[in-house]
N, C-alpha and C positions, 0 to 999 in steps of 0.2 A: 796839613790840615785844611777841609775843604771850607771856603768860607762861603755862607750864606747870601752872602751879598751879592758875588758875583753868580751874575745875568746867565752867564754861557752855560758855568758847571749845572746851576739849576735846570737850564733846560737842558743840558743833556744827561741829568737824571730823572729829568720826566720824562723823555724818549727813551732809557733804558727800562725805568719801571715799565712803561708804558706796553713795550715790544718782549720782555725779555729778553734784552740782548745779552745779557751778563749774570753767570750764577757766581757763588762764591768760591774761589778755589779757581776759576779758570786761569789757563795760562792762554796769554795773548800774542800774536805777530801781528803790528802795528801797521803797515804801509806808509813807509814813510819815503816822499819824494823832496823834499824840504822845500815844497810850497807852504804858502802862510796854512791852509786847512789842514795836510798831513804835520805840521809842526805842531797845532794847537790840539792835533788831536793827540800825538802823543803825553804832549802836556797834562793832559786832561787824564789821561789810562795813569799816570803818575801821579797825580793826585788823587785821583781814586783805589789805589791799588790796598790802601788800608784798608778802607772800608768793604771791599770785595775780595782782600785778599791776594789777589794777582800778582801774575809773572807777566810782566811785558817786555816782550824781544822784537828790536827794530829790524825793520826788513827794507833792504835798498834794492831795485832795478836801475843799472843804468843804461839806457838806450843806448848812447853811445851817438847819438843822432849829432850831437852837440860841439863835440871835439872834446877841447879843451873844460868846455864850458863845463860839460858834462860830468867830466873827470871832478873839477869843482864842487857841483853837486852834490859830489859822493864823498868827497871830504868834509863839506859841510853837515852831511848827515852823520857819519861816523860820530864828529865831534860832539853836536848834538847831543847824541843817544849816549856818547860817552859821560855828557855835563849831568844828564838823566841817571850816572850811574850804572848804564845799562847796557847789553849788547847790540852789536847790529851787523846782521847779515846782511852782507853785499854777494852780488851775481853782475857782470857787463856783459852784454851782450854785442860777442865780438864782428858780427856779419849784422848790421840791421839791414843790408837789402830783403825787401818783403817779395814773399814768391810770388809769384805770378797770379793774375785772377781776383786777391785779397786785397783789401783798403788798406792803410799804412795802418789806421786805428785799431782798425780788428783785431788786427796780424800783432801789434806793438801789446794790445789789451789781453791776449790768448798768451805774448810770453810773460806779463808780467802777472797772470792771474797763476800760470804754471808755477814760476818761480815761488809765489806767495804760498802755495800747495807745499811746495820741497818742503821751503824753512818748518812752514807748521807741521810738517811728517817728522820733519827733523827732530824738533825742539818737543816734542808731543801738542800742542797746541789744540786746544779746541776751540779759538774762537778766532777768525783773520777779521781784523779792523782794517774799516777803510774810511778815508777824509772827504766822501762826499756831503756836501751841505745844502739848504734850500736851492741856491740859485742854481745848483746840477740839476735840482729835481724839476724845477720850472725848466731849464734850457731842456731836457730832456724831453718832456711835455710836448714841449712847443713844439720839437726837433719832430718827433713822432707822430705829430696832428700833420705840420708838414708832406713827411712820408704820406699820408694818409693810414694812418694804424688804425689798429681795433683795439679791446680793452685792455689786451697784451699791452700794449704802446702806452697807453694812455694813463693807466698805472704809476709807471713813471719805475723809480728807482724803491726797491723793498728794502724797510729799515732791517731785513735778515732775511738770507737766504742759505737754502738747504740746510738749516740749522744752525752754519759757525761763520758765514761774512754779513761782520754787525757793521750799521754802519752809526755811529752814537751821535753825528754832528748833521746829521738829517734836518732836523727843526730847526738848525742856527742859522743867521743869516752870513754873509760875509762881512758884513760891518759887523757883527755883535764876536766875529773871531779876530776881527783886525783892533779891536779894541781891546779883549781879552790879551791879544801878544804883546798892544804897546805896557797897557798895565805889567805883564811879568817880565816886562826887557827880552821878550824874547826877538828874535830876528828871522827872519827864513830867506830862501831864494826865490827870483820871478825867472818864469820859463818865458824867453821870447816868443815862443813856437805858440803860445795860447793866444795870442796874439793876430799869428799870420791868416788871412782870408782862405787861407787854399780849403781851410777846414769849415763847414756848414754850422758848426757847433760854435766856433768863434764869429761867423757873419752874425748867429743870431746872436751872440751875446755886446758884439759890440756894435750893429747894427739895428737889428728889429728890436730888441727888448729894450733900450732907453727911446727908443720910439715908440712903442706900446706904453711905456712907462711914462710919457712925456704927453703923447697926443689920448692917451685912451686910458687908462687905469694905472696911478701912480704905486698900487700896490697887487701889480701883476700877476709879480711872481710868490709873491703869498697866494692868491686865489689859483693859481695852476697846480704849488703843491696844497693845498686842499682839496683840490680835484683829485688828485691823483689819488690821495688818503681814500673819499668815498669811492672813485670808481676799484680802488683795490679793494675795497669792502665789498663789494657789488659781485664784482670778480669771482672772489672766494666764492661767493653763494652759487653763481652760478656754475666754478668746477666742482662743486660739493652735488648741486641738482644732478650734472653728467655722470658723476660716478655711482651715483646712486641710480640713474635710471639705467646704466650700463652694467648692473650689479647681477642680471640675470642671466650673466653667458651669451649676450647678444653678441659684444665684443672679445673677439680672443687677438693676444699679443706675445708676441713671443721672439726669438730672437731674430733679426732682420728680416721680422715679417708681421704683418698686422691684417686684419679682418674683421667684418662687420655684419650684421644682418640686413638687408635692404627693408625689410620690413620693419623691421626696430628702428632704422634711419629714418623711416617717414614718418612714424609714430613722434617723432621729437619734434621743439619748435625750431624753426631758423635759427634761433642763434644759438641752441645747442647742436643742431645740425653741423655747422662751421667748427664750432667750437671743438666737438669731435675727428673731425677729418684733420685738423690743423695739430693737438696732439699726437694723436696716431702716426702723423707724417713726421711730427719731429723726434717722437721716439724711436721712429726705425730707421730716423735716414743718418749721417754720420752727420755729427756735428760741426756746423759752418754750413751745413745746406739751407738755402734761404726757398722760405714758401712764400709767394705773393698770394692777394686775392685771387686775382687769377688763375693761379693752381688745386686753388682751394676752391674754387666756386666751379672748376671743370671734373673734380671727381664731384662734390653732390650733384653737378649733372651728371656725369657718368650712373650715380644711385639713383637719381629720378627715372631717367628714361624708360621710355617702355621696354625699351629692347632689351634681352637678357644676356647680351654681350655689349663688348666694346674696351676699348684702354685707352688709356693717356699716361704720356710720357711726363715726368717731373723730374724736378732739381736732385742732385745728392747720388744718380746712378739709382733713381724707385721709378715705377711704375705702376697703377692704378689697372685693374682689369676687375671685369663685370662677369661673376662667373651666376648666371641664372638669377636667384635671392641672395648672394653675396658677394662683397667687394672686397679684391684682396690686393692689398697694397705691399711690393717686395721687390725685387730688382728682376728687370725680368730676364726669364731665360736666357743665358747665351749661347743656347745653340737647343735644338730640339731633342728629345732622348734620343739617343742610339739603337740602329738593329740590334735584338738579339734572335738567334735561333739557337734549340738544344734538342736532340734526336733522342727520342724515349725508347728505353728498353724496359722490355717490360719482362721478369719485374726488373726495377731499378728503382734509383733516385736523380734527382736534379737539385742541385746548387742554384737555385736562382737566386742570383747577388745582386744582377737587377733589378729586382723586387724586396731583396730580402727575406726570400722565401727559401724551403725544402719542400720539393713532391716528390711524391712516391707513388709506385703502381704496382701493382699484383692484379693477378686472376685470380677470382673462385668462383666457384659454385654458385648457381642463383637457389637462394633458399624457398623456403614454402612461399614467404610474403614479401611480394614483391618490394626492394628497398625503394627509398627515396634520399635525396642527400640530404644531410642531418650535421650540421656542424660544418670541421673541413673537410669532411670524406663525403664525396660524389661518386655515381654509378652509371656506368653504361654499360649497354648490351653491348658486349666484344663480338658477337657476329658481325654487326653493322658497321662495325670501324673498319676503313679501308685504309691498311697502312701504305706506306710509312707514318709514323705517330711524330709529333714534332710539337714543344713547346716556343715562343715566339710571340713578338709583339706584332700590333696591327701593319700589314701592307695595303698598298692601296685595291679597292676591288674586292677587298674580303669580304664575302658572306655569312651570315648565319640564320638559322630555323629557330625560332626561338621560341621554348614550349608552349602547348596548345595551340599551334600555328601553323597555316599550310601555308605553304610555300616560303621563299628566302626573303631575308633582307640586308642591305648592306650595313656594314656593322658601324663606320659612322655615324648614318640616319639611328640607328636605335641608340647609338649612344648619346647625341641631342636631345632623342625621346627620355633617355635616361636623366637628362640633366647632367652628364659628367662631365667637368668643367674639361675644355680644353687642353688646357695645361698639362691633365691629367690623360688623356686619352689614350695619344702615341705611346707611352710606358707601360699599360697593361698587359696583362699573360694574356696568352692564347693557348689552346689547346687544338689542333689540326692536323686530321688527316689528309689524302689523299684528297676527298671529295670539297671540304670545307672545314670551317672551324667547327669544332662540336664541346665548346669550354669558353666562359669567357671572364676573366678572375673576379669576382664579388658581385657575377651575374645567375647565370644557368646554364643547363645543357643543352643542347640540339634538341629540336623534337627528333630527329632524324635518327639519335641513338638512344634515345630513351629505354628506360628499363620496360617492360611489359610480361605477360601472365606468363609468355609462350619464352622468355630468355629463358638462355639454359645456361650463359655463360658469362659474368659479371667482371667487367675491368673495373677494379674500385682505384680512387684516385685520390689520395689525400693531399691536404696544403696544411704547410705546417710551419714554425718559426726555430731558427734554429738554436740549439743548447745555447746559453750563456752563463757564466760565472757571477753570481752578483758581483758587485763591485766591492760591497763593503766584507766581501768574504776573504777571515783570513785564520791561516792553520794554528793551532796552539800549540806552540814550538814549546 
């Protein structure tokens, strides 16, 4: 029965009401490392679990960092969870060397946030607890200002994330849990390792912050997580402005690629400008790629510029490139499209697989009224064509006459004129005779073959896509 009196359970039912961390019926994976926080927090899911209802299932990582010590821990915990009544899943992890490139923190946080995933796939779990408390979220704070962050950083620790990691002991402080365990006799373990200097997170805790505490605001880390509280309010507002001024197709996303309107990017203010790019990069890059300012402040110049090209290289294997009025952020090519050539017979067809196309060609008759192309069927006067007929992507040196136009032009320069993103160029069809190209895919014809009053003889040349089966088509056996 939960007693009123105690300080701790109250505030940590005023941060569940508060957040919604908890509905009725949920089943819980605890995280439990049998430090004093993860102890009191299981405590606390066990005294609550009438009132909510709840399944709470312990969940142990052990590093393995520790040796013996380690091993310890994890007997401490079983028993624990055992005195609770209740279960507890253990995982060791039997290699902690961390790969290469990765901070031990990182690397050690990615396998025990996996681990925490398993159990709760496992057990059905909807909601994974974790025992961070105030002074995480001030050291976090501080850790972040350091870095120098933005409102991301500054934030600090979310009392829930992606719906099911609640964290209930958010608003407590360390002393109001270290009093709450002597009251219920309970005991935990001390990690030496929180301790050691090598880590930035312990310099600040056992360094700057009873220095902060001492020489400049004795109640520091209260007003850091209050900070964090408003600028996560702030926050919110401002990705709620982004997706709402992003809501008109300026932005398209999709899978390991993203894009933007440069014109819709100037439209916004600076710090949805950033705020945009910094998203975008983290949704298409694999996750663990780190974007600094730096990265982020060289694509919105890349968007600023006058110039309608340009790229930069980023973290994660992406890239940034300036195609005209759009910036398209994707890993970039590794290697430029390949030749093709394919010898037309007419009539025939062509398999263009490099494209994903079928053409086809026949001769007729030129009718009373002169055609025009309409759709994917295109016409040229077949006198004028000098074969061999040959479909093919651009070489260098190619020309084309492009209707209503005397004389040639090189098909580059008009494809600049076209605005057709680079990327895109080397892979388009060509259509070319003997003399020049007289076809160019989602362009026009030569003037050079153009249909006229006096054709007598009409190559018609259609582009087409080829049959496919829906997917969701199935026989009624």
């Amino acid at each position: 029965m939960v007693s009123f009196n105690d300080g701790l359970l109250r505030k940590v039912e005023q941060t569940i009401a508060r957040h919604a961390l908890l509905a009725s019926g949920d089943t819980v994976v605890a995280a439990l490392s049998g430090g004093a926080d993860s102890c009191a927090l299981l405590s606390v899911l066990v005294q609550l679990a009438e009132k909510y209802r709840l399944k709470t299932v312990a969940a142990h990582f052990n590093h393995g960092l520790r040796g013996s010590f380690s091993d310890a821990d994890e007997d401490f915990c079983r028993k624990l969870a055992e005195g609770f009544g209740l279960s507890c899943v253990v995982e060791k992890l039997h290699d902690p060397s961390v790969p290469r490139g990765m901070s031990p923190e990182d690397y050690f946080r990615r396998m025990r946030y996996r681990f925490l995933d398993r159990v709760a796939a496992d057990v059905g779990a909807t909601k994974i607890a974790l025992g961070h408390q105030l002074q995480d979220q001030a050291e976090t704070v501080l850790l972040n200002i350091l870095r120098g962050s933005g409102l991301d950083g500054l934030k600090g620790i979310a009392p829930v994330r992606d719906g099911r990691y609640i964290r209930p002991l958010l608003d407590a402080t360390r002393a109001e849990i270290l009093v709450y365990l002597s009251k219920k006799g309970l005991t935990y373990r001390d990690d030496q390792s929180n301790e050691s200097p090598v880590y930035l997170r312990n310099r600040i805790r056992e360094e700057l912050m009873p220095l902060l505490k001492k020489r400049f605001n004795p109640r520091i880390e209260q007003n850091l997580a209050r900070m964090a509280q408003i600028v996560r309010r702030d926050d919110d507002f401002i990705a709620a402005s982004l997706r709402e001024a992003a809501a008109g197709g300026f932005v398209r996303q999709e899978q390991g690629r993203a894009a933007f309107s440069v014109t819709f990017f100037r439209s916004l203010h600076e710090s949805l400008r950033f705020r945009l790019i910094k998203e975008l990069l983290e949704r298409t890059a694999d996750s663990g790629a780190g974007f600094s300012f730096a990265h982020i402040a060289a694509v919105a110049d890349l968007a600023l510029a006058r110039s309608p090209g340009g790229s930069v290289s980023l973290p994660g294997g992406l890239g940034a490139r300036r195609e005209y009025e759009t910036v398209v952020i994707e890993p970039p090519c590794a290697a430029a499209a390949a030749d093709y050539a394919y010898p037309v017979a007419v009539p025939g067809t062509i398999d263009l697989r490099e494209r994903g196309l079928i053409l086809s060609f026949r001769m007729e008759p030129a009718g009373r009224t002169a055609p025009c192309p309409a759709g994917a069927s295109w016409y040229f006067d077949a006198d004028k064509i000098r074969e061999p007929l040959v479909v093919r992507n651009r070489r260098p040196g190619d020309r084309f006459e492009p209707l209503g136009t005397k004389g040639s032009q090189k098909i580059k320069k008009l494809m600049i004129d076209r605005k057709i993103p680079r990327a895109g160029r080397q892979g388009l069809a060509l259509l070319a005779d003997r003399e020049s190209v007289i076809w160019i895919e989602n362009l026009h014809v030569s003037e050079r073959v153009k249909v006229r009053p006096e054709t007598k003889t009409l190559l018609v040349f259609e582009v087409g896509l080829p049959a496919r089966i829906p997917q969701d088509s199935k026989e009624n056996i």
